[in-house]
Residue, then its C-alpha position, 0 to 999 in steps of 0.5 A: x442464736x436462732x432469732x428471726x430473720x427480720x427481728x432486730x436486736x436488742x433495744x430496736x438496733x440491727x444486729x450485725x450484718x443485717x438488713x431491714x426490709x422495709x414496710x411501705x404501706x400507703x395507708x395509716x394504720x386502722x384504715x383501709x379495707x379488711x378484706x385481703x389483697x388477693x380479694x381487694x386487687x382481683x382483676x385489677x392491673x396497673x398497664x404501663x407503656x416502655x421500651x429498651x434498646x437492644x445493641x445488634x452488634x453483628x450487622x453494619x446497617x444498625x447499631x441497636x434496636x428501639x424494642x417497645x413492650x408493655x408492663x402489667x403490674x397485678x395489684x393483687x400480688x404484686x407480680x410483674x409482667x413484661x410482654x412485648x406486641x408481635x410485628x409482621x416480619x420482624x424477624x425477631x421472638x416476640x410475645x412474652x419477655x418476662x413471665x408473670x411473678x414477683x421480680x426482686x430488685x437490682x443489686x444490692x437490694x436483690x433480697x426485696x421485690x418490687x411493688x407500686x411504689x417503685x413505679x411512675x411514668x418517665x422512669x426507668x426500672x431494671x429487671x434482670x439487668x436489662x434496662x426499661x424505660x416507662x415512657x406512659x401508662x393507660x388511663x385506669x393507672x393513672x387513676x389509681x396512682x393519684x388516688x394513691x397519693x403518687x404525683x405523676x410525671x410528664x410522659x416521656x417521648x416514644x423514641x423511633x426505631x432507626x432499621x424499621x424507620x429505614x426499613x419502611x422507606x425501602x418499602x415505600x420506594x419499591x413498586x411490586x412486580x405483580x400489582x395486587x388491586x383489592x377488590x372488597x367484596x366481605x362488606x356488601x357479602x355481610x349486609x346482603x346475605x341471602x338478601x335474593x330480588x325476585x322477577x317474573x319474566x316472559x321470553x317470547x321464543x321466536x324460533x320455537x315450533x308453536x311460537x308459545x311464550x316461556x314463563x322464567x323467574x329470575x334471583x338477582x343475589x345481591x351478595x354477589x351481583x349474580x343472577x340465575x334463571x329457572x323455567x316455569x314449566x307447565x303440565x303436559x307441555x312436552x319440554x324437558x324439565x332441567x333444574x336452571x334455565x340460566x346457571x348462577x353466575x354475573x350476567x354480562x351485558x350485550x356489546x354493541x359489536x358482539x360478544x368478546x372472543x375467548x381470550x378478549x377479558x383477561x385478569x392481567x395483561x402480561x408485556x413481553x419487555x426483551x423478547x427471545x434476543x438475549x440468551x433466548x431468553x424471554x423477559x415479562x412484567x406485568x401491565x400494572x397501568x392497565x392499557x389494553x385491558x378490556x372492561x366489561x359492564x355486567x347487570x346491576x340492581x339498577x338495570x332490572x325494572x319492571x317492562x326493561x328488557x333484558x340480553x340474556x346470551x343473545x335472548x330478549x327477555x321481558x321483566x313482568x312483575x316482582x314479588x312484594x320484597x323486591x318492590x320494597x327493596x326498590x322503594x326504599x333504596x331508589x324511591x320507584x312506586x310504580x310497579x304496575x304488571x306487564x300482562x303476560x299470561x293468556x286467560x284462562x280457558x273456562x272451567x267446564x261445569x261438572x255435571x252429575x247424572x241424575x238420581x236413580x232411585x236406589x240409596x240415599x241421595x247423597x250416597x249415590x253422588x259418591x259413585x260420581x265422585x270417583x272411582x274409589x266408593x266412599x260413605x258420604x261424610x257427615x258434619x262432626x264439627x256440627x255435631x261435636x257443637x250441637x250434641x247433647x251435653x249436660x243440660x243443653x240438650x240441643x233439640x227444638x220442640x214444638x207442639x204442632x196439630x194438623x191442617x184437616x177438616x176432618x172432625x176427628x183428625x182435627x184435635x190430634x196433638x203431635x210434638x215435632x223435635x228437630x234435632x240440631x246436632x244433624x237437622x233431623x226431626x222425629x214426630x210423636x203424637x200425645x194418646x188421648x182416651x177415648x178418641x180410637x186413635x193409638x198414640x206414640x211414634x207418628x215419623x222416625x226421626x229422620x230427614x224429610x224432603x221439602x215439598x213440590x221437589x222431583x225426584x229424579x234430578x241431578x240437583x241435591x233435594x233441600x230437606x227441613x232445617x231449624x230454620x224452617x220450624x217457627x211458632x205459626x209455620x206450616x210445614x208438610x211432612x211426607x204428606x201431612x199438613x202441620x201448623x206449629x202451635x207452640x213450643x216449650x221455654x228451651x226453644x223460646x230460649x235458645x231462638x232468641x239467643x241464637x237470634x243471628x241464625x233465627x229472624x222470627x226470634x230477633x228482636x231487632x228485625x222485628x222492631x225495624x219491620x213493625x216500624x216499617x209497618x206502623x210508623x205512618x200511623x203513630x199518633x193513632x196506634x199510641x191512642x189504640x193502646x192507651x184505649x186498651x189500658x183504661x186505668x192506665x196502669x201501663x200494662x195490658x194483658x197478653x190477648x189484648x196486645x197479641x190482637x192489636x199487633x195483629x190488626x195493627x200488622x194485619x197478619x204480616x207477622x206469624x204467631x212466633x214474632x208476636x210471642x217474642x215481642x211479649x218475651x221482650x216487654x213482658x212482665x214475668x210471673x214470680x211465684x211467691x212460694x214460703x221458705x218454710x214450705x220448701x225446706x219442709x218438702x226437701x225434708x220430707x224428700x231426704x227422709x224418704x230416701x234416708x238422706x242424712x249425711x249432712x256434717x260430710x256436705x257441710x265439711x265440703x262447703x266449708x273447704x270450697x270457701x276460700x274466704x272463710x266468708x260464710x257464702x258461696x255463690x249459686x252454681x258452687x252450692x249446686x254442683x257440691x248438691x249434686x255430687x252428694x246425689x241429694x235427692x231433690x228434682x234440680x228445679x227444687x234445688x235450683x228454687x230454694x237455693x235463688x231463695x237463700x240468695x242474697x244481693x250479690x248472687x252468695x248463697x249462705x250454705x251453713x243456713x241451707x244445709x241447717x235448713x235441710x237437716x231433718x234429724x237435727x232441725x225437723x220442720x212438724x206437718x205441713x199443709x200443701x199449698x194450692x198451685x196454680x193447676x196446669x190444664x193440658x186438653x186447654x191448647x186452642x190458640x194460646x201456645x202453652x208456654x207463655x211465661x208473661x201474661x202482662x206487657x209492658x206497652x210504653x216502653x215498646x212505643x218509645x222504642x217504636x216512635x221515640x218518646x213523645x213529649 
């Protein structure tokens, strides 16, 4: 009948000559784990500790052998693993006993394997007929094996091994012929690798022909406790350059008697114990105790300080000074702070000044201090980084201008204007002057942009000439250029504005400094001065026009401060002039601008606001809204721009651009005929003394006198 090996007959009994297998399982049916063993068990490993007796039967000295071995049972296929630890010179194979795979059981049960419940601690177990006793197991097995629900039993004695026990007190008992002293030297090699302390020595060599001192420098590798040396040798001093003044190696220390003679310091020391008597044979040990050895004390760490003097093969050199590891070495390890240098170096000689031969006239001056330079001719090198910087660059043009007349008493020459531009990229100026009908004079360029020389230097001189900077260029400051006399009236809103930014580079435009030298100057005469403005205010409103305060500053000053610091002062506490200009009216000019020039492409500017507005808020800020405008190339002067965008301004700086472009489209929103409105005119000829830029024309005088003399009660 084909039936199942493991299936029983009928009604459940066994069928002849059958054997049931049986089914152990420690947990219950419907608990546990689904997941299968192979994934439950993976890289889990019940460790057991065993031994076995081996009988020896071809010697006399042993009957058998204690052999112990290790039992890996894996859990995730019950395969079984016998190894057993390899000993030096045991004579014997060891390692692997039993390869891992399932082992079955002894006979009769040879058809079944084994598995954790066959296993325990002081047991035995049979694999392939040699007998293993448990005697332990680690402590993950334990662990295991009680959650499994095994009771564990006491571990068993670990037996001794007779011939090894016997064996180690025939090695105990033997004294070795050559005795091996071990010296560790991997530890201090491990902790002070590339760990070098570095000293500057000086040897003062006697016999040398010009008795000059020689600068060494010493390594102490602390790896090894060795020392090299290397000469510093100086340029042109006439000695043969050699790569190590002393080779790496331990620098033995001075005998009070000498050096040892070659030979003196041997490693061992070799006992003729019978001589050439017996058979002309000779008989040595080795002088394992050591008496006629000589010990020999080579520098240590501790042997170097700074001032110690140092043998080195009969040469008395001095220690100078150390680098900062080597000082920190020396403070941590052995607690020294001072490190005070031994001077050994002679002082320099004085460097001999380099003179220069004056100008001669021909080329730049600069260009003719290049032939002096060497002898290679090369064209005097300009300041890129100062001209990357200060280049013009979109708005920022970088250049001062001021408006300037000449110092004459001549009627004619008296009402020239002339604009003097000072280029800060390279500190050049060009001056034009203004053409006026009618006075016979041809106006334009007055003086190439260029340097120019300040005045009262010579010539011909060795000293490179000082030329006009910014600095030198301030609203009331006289200036002579090439021969002409200019007295500086006035400059444009870009110039207040830069100088009073750039206030570190431009004291007549630093706020601070001219406060501490008006308080310098007013301090003593407070009281009166606060009731000189008051006077100047009569219906006390807490402003006065820009004349009046320009003229108590100067009287209050008594012309110590030039027409520069006062304007600045104005810009400080001034109140700016805001013109009032209708929304309508600029909307209506911007029209009439895009109409004029066919501008229409409004739904492509607004698409583009729109997209620029992450937030989907209905605002942009200012300067987006611009940069949008000017990519489209609208075409309005960009202080129209700049003033009807501040107009569609909100609180926080937010333009509202759906409201700005509806604003400019003429098709759709067409704003009818607009009248002009009248502009406060600008009159040009008007220059006199008033500079013509001057965007305050009332002061804010309180707030000065508090800052002056503090606030008064």
């Amino acid at each position: 009948m084909l039936v199942g090996e493991d299936k029983p007959g009928i009604g459940g009994e066994q069928l002849p000559g059958q054997k049931l297998k049986p089914k152990y399982s420690v947990f219950p049916e419907g608990m546990g784990s689904d997941a299968p063993s192979w994934v439950a068990f993976d890289k889990q490993v019940l460790s057991f500790d065993a031994y076995f007796e081996e009988e020896v039967p071809d010697k006399n000295q042993e009957l058998y052998r204690i052999r112990y071995c290790k039992i890996y049972f894996y859990l995730e296929d019950d395969t079984i693993q016998v190894l057993e630890p390899r000993v030096k010179n045991s004579g014997i194979n060891q390692g692997t006993i039993v390869r891992r795979h399932r082992i079955p059981l002894p006979p009769p049960h040879e058809d079944q394997f084994y598995t954790i419940d066959h296993f325990n601690i002081n047991i035995e177990v049979i694999f392939y007929a040699r007998r293993y006793k448990i005697i332990d197991c680690d402590q993950f097995t334990k662990n295991f094996l009680r959650k499994m629900g095994f009771r564990l039993n006491a571990p068993a004695d670990r037996p001794d091994d007779p011939y090894t026990k016997e064996r180690q007190k025939i090695l105990d008992s033997m004294n070795p012929l050559r005795p091996y002293e071990r010296i560790d030297t991997l530890k201090q090699f491990l902790e002070h690798d590339g760990h070098v302390l570095r000293f500057f020595c000086v040897w003062d060599d006697p016999e040398s022909m010009f008795h000059d001192p020689r600068e060494l420098v010493l390594h102490y590798y602390l790896a090894d406790d060795t020392i090299d040396m290397k000469e510093i040798l100086p340029v042109n001093s006439g000695r043969d350059t050699v790569p190590l003044f002393l080779r790496r190696d331990k620098l033995p220390k001075y005998a009070p008697t000498g050096l040892y003679q070659p030979g003196t310091i041997t490693n061992h020391t070799v006992l003729n114990v019978l001589g050439n008597l017996v058979g002309n044979k000779g008989r040595y040990i080795l002088d394992n105790r050591k008496t006629g050895a000589v010990h020999q004390e080579f520098y240590k760490d501790s042997d170097l300080k700074i001032g110690a003097v140092i043998n080195v093969w009969g040469r008395k050199i001095i220690l100078c000074d150390c680098d900062e590891y080597t000082k920190e070495y020396y403070r941590t390890k052995y607690g020294i702070e001072d490190f005070t240098p031994i001077p050994y170096k002679a002082p320099p000689p004085p460097k001999p000044e380099k003179t220069f031969p004056p100008y001669n006239g021909f080329g730049s001056e600069e260009d003719s201090l290049c032939s002096c330079m060497g002898l290679l001719l090369k064209p005097p090198r300009k300041d890129f980084k100062k001209l990357m910087e200060k280049d013009r660059y979109g708005l920022e043009s970088n250049i001062l201008r001021f408006l300037a007349k000449l110092i004459t008493d001549s009627p004619i020459d008296k009402d020239r204007k002339f604009l003097i531009c000072c280029f800060l990229s390279d500190d050049t100026i060009s001056v034009f002057e203004h053409t006026q009908r009618n006075t016979g004079i041809l106006g334009g360029k007055f003086l190439e942009r260029g340097r120019i020389k300040k005045p009262g230097q010579e010539l011909l001189k060795s000293e490179p000439s000082e030329y006009f900077k910014a600095q030198d260029l301030f609203v009331g400051a006289e200036v002579c250029f090439h021969g002409h006399n200019f007295l500086l009236v006035g400059a444009d809103e870009y110039t207040f504005n830069y100088m009073e930014k750039h206030a570190n580079e431009f004291p007549m435009a630093d706020v601070g400094v001219i406060l501490k030298k008006l308080k310098d100057i007013a301090e003593p005469r407070s009281r009166e001065i606060r009731q000189v403005f008051a006077a100047a205010d009569p219906e006390h409103t807490k402003l006065i026009e820009y004349d009046p305060f320009r003229n108590l500053i100067v009287s209050i000053t008594d012309g110590a401060f030039s027409e520069h610091e006062v304007i600045t002062l104005g810009h400080c506490y001034g109140v700016r002039d805001e013109y009032k200009i209708d929304l309508y009216y600029l909307l209506a000019v911007a029209q009439e601008k895009l109409k004029k020039n066919n501008f229409d492409n409004f739904e492509q500017l607004s698409a583009v606001l729109t997209y620029n507005d992450c937030k989907k808020c209905g605002v942009l800020p200012h300067e987006t809204c611009r940069t949008v405008c000017k990519s489209f190339k609208l075409p309005l002067a960009d202080e129209d721009l700049q003033l009807l965008l501040t107009m569609l301004e909100d609180d926080h700086k937010q333009v509202d651009y759906k409201k700005f472009v509806d604003g400019m489209n003429w098709r759709e929103n067409q704003i009818p005929a607009f009248q002009t409105i009248k502009v406060l005119p600008k009159n040009e000829d008007e220059w006199g003394e008033q500079p013509p830029y001057l965007p305050v024309k009332k002061i804010k005088y309180l707030p000065l006198l508090d800052d002056l003399f503090g606030k008064e009660e």
